[in-house]
Structures are given as C-alpha cells and as structure tokens.
N, C-alpha and C positions, 0 to 999 in steps of 0.2 A: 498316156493318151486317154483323153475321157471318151467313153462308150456316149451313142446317141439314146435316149431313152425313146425312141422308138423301135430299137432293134432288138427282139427276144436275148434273153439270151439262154445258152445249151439250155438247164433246167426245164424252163419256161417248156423249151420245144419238146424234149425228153416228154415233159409231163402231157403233154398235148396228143403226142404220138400214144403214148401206152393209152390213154383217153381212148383214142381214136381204136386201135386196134381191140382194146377190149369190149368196145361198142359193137362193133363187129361179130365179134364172137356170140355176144351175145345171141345177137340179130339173127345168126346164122344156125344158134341150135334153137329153134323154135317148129311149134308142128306145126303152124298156118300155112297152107299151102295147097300143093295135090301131090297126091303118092299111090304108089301101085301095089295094090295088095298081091300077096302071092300067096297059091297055093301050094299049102302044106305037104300032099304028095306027090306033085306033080315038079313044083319050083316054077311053075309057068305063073305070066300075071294076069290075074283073072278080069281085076278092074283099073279105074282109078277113082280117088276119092277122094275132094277135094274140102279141107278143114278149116274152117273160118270162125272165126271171133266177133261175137257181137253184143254189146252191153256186158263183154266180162263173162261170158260164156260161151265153151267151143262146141261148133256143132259138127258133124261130116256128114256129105251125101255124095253117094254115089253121081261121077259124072259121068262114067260112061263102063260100059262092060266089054270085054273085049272080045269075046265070041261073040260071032253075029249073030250065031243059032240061036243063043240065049238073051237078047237085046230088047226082044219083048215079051223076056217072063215076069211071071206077077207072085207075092209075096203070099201063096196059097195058104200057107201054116203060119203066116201072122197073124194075130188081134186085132181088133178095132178097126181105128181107120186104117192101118196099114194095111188088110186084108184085102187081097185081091189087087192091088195096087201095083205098077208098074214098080221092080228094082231100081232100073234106072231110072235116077231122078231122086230115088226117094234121101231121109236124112235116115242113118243108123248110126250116128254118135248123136247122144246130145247133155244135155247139163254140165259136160265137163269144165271143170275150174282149173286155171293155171295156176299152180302155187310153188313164185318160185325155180319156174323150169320142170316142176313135175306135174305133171298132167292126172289129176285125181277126180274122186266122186262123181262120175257119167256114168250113162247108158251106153251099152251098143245091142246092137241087135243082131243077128248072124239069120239071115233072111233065108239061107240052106234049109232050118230048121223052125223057124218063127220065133226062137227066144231069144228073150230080151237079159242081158246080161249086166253086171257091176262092173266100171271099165276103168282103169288106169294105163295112162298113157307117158310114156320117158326118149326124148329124142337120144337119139344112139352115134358114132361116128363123125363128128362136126357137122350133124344136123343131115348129114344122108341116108338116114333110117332113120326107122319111128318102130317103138317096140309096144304094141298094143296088147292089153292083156284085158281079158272077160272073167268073171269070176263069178261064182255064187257062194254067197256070205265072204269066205275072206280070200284074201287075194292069196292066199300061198297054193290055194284047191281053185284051179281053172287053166288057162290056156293062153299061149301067147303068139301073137304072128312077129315077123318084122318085115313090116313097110319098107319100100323103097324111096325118095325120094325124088318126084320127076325132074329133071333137069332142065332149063330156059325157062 
C-alpha cells in the first residue's frame, strides 16, 4: 500500500515534537518577567521586580514594594540621579547581557545601602527562580538572593 505524500510520517512527527518541546524549555528558563525578591533574614517578599529586555539588554525595576509603610521611601544613600528618588519605580538592574542562558556583566544596586554593585544573573528550577548575585571585583567575593518567580 502506497503512503499519501501528504501524510507525515513517525520521524517527521518525532522530530517536530522534540522541536516543539525543547522550544519550550527554552522559553521557560529565562529571567524576562517579574519576580519576588526575598528577604534574606526574614524569607518574607519584600518586592517585585519586573526584568525586561531591550535592544539586547536586561534591565529590572522595581514594580512594587510590598510594605505599605515603605512604598514611599526614597534611595537616601544613592548617587546621582537616583538620590532621593522614589524605590518604587526606580531600575536597579541594568547593562545586563544574556549570554546563552547566563545572565552576565550588569549592574544592580541594593537601594538598603546605595551601592551599586557587579551583577550576574542564572535562572534556577525550570525557570522558577532566578539566583541573583552582586559582587565587587569577582564574582566568587559577594552575595547571592534567589528570586522567586511570580506565577499568571
């Protein structure tokens, strides 16, 4: 019986499927998005912070703070223009480059204290954390959080 050469056949569909799913995965460990910082001593989440891409460059800014009390504090022990400046709202990631799935050569800032830090960034869990790390000079001497991923 002659096959219709319209009709896939297995291979074809095999090769379409693993296509598909590993597109997926892909898609799915990336930091673009929002996510909940959490504090350190506490485990509570302090923010959210929402990480975008533009022209090849990722930036984050705070979208919202999750204590009310602190909703309109301002960045007292920053530089520049970010001095005195409203937290939320502001950007404290920026230059970061994707290379790959690793998240390298950025900024962040830790607005607690006003400094600006060297920042690498690596999606963790099939893309439900994000393990943020600050550093000065090299990456092995600094600090790490893990982001949560906000879910919908």
């Amino acid at each position: 019986m002659r096959r219709s050469a319209f009709l896939p056949n297995i291979k074809q569909v095999m090769i379409v499927l693993v296509a598909l799913f590993a597109t997926s995965q892909v898609m799915a460990q990336t930091a673009l998005g929002q996510w909940k910082t959490i504090d350190d001593e506490t485990g509570e989440v302090k923010s959210i912070v929402t990480i975008q891409e533009e022209d090849g460059v990722i930036t984050g800014k705070v979208l919202q703070i999750m204590d009310e009390a602190k909703r309109q504090e301002v960045c007292k022990k920053c530089d520049g223009s970010r001095k005195n400046q409203p937290i939320e709202g502001m950007t404290i990631i920026w230059n970061m480059k994707d290379k790959d799935g690793q998240y390298e050569d950025g900024k962040i800032l830790d607005p607690e204290n006003g400094k600006v830090y060297s920042a690498n960034m690596k999606v963790l869990d099939d893309g439900k954390k994000l393990e943020v790390r600050g550093f000065i000079g090299f990456a092995l001497i600094g600090r790490s959080q893990v982001w949560e991923k906000v879910e919908g």
